[in-house]
Biopython code that builds the backbone (N, CA, C, O; Angstrom):
import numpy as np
from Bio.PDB.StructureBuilder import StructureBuilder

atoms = [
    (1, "UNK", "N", (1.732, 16.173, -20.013)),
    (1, "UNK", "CA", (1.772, 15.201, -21.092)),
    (1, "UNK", "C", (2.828, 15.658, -22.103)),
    (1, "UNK", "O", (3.055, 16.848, -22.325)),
    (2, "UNK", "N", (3.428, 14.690, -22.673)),
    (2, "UNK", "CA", (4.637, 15.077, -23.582)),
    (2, "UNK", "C", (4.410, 15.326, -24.472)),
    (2, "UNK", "O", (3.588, 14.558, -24.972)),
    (3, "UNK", "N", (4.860, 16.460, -25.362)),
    (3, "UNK", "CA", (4.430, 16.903, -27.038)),
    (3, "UNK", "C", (4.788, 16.166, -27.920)),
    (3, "UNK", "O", (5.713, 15.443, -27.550)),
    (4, "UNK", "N", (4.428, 15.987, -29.101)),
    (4, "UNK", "CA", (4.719, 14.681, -29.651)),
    (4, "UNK", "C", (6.284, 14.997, -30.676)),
    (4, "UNK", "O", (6.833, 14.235, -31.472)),
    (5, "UNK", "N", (6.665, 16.392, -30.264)),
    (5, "UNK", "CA", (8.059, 16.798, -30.385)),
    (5, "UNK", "C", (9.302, 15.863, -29.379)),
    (5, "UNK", "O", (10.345, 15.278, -29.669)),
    (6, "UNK", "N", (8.764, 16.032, -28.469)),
    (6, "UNK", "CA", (9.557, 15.642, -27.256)),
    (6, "UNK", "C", (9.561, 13.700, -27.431)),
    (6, "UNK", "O", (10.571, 12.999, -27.508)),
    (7, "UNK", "N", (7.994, 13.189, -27.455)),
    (7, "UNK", "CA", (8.323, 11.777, -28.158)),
    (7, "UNK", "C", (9.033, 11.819, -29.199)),
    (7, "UNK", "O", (9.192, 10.615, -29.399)),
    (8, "UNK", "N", (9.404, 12.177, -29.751)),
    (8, "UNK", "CA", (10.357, 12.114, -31.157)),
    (8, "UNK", "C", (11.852, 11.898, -30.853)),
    (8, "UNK", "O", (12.595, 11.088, -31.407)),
    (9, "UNK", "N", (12.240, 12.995, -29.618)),
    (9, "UNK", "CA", (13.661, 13.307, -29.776)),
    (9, "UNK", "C", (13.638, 12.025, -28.926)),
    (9, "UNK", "O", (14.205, 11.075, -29.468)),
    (10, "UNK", "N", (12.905, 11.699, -27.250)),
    (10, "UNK", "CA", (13.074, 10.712, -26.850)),
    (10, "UNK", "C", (13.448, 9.121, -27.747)),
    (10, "UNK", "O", (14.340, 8.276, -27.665)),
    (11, "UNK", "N", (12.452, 9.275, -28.431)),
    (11, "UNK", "CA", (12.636, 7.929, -28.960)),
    (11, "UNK", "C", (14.138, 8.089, -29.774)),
    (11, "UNK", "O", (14.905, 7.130, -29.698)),
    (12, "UNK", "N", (14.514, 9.174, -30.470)),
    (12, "UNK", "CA", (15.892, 9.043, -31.108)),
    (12, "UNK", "C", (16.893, 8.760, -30.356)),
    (12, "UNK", "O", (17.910, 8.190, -30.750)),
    (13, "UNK", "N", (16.653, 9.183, -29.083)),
    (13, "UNK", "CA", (18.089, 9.349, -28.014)),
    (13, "UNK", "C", (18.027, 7.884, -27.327)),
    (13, "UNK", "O", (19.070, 7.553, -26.763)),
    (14, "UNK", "N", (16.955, 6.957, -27.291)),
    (14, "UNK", "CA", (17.000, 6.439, -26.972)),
    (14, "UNK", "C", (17.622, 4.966, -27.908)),
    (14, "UNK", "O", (18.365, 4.076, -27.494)),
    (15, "UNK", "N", (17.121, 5.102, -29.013)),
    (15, "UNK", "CA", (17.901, 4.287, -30.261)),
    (15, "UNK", "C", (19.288, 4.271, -30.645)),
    (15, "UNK", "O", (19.996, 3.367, -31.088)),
    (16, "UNK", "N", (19.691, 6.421, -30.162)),
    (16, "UNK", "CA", (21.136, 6.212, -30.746)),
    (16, "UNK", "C", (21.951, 5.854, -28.940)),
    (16, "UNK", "O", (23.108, 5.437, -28.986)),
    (17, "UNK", "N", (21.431, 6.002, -27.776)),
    (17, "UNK", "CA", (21.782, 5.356, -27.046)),
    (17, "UNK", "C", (22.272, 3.815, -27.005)),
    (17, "UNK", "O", (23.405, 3.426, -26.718)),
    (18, "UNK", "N", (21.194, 3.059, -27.347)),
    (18, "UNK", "CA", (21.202, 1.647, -27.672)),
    (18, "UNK", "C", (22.045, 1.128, -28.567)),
    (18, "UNK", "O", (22.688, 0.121, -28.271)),
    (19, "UNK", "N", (22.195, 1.827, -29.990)),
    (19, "UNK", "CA", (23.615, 2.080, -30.150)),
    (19, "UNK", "C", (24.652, 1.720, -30.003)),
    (19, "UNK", "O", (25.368, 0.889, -30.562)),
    (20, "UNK", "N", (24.741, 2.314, -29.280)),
    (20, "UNK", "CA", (26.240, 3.466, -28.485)),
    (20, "UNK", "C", (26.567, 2.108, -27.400)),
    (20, "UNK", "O", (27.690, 1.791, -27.009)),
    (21, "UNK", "N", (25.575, 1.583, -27.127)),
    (21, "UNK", "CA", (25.610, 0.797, -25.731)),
    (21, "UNK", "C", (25.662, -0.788, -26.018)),
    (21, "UNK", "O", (26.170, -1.639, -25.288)),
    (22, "UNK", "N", (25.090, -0.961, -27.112)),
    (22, "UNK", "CA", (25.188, -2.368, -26.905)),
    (22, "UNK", "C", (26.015, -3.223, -27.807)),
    (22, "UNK", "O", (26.158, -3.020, -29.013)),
    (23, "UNK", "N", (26.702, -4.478, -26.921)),
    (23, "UNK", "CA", (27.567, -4.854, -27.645)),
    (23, "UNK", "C", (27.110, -5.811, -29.010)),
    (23, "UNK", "O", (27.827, -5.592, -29.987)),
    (24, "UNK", "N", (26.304, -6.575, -29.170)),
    (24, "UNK", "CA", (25.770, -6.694, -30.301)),
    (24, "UNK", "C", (25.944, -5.835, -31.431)),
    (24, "UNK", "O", (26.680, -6.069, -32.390)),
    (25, "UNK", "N", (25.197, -4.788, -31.258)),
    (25, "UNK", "CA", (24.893, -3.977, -32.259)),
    (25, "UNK", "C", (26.008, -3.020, -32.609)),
    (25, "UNK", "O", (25.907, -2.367, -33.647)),
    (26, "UNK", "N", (27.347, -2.846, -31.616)),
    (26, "UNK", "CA", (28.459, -2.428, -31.693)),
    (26, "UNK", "C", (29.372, -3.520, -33.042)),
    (26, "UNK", "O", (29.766, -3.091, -34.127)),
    (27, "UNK", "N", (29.513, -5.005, -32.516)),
    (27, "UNK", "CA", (30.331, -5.889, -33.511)),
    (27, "UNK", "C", (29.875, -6.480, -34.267)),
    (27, "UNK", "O", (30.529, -7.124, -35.086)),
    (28, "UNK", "N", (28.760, -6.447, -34.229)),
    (28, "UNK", "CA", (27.928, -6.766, -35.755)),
    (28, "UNK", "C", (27.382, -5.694, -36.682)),
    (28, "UNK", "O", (27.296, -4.497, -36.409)),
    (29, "UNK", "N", (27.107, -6.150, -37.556)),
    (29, "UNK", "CA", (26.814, -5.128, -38.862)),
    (29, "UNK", "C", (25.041, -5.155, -38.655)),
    (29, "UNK", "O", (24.324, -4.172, -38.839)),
    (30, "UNK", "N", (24.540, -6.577, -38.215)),
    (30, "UNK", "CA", (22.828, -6.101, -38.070)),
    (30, "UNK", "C", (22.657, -6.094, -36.895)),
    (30, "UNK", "O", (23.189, -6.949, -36.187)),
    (31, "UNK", "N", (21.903, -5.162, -36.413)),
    (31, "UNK", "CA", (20.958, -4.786, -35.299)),
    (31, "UNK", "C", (20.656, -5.731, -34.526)),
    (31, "UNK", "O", (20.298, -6.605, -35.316)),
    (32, "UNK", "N", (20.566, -6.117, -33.576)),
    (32, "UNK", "CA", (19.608, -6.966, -32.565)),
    (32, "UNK", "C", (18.165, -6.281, -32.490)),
    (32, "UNK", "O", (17.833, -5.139, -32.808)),
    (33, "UNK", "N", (17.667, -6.978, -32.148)),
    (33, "UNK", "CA", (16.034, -7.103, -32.231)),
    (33, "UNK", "C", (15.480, -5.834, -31.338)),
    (33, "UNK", "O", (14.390, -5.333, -31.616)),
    (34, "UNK", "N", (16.246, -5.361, -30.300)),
    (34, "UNK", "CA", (16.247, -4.270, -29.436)),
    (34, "UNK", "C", (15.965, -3.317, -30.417)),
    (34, "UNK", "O", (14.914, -2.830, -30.834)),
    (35, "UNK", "N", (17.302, -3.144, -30.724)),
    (35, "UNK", "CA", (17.537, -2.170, -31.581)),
    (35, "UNK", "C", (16.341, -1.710, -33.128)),
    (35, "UNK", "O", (16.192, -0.557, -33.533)),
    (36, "UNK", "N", (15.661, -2.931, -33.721)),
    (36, "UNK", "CA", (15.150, -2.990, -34.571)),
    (36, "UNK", "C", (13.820, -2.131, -33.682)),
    (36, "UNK", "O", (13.502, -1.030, -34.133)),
    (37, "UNK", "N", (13.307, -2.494, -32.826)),
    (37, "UNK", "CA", (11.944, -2.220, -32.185)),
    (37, "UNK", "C", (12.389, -0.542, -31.817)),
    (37, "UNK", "O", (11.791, 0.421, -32.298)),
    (38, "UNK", "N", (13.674, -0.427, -30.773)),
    (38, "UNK", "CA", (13.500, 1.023, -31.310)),
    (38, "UNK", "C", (13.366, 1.884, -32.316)),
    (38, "UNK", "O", (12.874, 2.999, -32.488)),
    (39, "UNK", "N", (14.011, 0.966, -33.022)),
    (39, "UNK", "CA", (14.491, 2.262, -34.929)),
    (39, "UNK", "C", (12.711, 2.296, -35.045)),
    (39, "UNK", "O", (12.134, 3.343, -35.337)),
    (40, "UNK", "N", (11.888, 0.879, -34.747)),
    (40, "UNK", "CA", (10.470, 0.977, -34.868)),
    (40, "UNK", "C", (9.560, 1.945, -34.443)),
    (40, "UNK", "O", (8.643, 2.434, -35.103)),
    (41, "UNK", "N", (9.879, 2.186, -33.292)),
    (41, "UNK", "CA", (9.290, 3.344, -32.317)),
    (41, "UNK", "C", (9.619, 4.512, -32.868)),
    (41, "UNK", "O", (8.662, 5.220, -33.181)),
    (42, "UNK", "N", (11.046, 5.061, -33.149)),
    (42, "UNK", "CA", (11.061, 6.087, -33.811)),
    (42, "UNK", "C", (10.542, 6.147, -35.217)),
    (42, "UNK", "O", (9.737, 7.037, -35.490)),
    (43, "UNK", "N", (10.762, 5.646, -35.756)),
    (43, "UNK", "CA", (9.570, 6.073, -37.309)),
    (43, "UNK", "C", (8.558, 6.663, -37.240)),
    (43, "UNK", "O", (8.129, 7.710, -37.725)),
    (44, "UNK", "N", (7.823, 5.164, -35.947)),
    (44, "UNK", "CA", (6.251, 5.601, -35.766)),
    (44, "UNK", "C", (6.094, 6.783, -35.012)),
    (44, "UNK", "O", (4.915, 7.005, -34.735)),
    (45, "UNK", "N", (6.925, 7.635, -34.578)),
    (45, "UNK", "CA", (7.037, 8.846, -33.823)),
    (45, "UNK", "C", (7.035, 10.165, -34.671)),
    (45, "UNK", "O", (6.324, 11.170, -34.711)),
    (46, "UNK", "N", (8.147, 9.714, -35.329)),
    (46, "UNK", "CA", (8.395, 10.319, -36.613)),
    (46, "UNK", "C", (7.143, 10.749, -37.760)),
    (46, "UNK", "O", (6.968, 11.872, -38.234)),
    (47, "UNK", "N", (6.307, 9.447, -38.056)),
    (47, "UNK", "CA", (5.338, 9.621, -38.807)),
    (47, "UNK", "C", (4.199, 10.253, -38.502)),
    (47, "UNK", "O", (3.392, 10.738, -39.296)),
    (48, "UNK", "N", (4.125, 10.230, -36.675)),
    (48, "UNK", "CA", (3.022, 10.765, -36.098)),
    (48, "UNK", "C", (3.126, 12.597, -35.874)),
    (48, "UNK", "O", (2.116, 13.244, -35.597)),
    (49, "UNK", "N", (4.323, 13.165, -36.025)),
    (49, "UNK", "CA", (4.616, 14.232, -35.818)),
    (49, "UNK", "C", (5.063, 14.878, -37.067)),
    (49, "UNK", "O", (5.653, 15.955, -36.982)),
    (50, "UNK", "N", (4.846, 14.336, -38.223)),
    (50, "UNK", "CA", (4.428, 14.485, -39.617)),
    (50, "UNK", "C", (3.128, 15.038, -39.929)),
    (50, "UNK", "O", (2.833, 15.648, -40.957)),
    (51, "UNK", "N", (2.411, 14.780, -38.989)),
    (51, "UNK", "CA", (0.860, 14.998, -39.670)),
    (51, "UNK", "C", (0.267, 16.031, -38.662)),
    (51, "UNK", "O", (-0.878, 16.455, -38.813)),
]
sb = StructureBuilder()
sb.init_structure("model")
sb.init_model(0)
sb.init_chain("A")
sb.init_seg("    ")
for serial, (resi, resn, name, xyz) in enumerate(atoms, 1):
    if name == "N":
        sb.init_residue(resn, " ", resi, " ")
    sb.init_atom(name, np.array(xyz, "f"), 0.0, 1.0, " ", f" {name:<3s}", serial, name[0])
structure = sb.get_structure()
């Protein structure tokens, strides 16, 4: 089972992947909805490995 370290970095690599990758979110200034749900996931990853 994954440490909730390892959910953390996943979820980052996977946001700044998405990123990196998509053209939306490359030529526009706001996020696509993808992108919003990851930045989502990481917070809540974030917040959970806070406590």
């Amino acid at each position: 089972m994954p440490s909730q370290g390892d959910a953390l970095q996943q979820a980052r690599a996977d946001y700044d992947q998405h990123m990196g990758s998509c053209r939306q979110c490359h030529v526009d200034t706001v996020p696509c909805p993808v992108a919003k749900h990851l930045l989502r996931l990481y917070n809540n990853a974030r917040r959970t490995a806070a406590r």
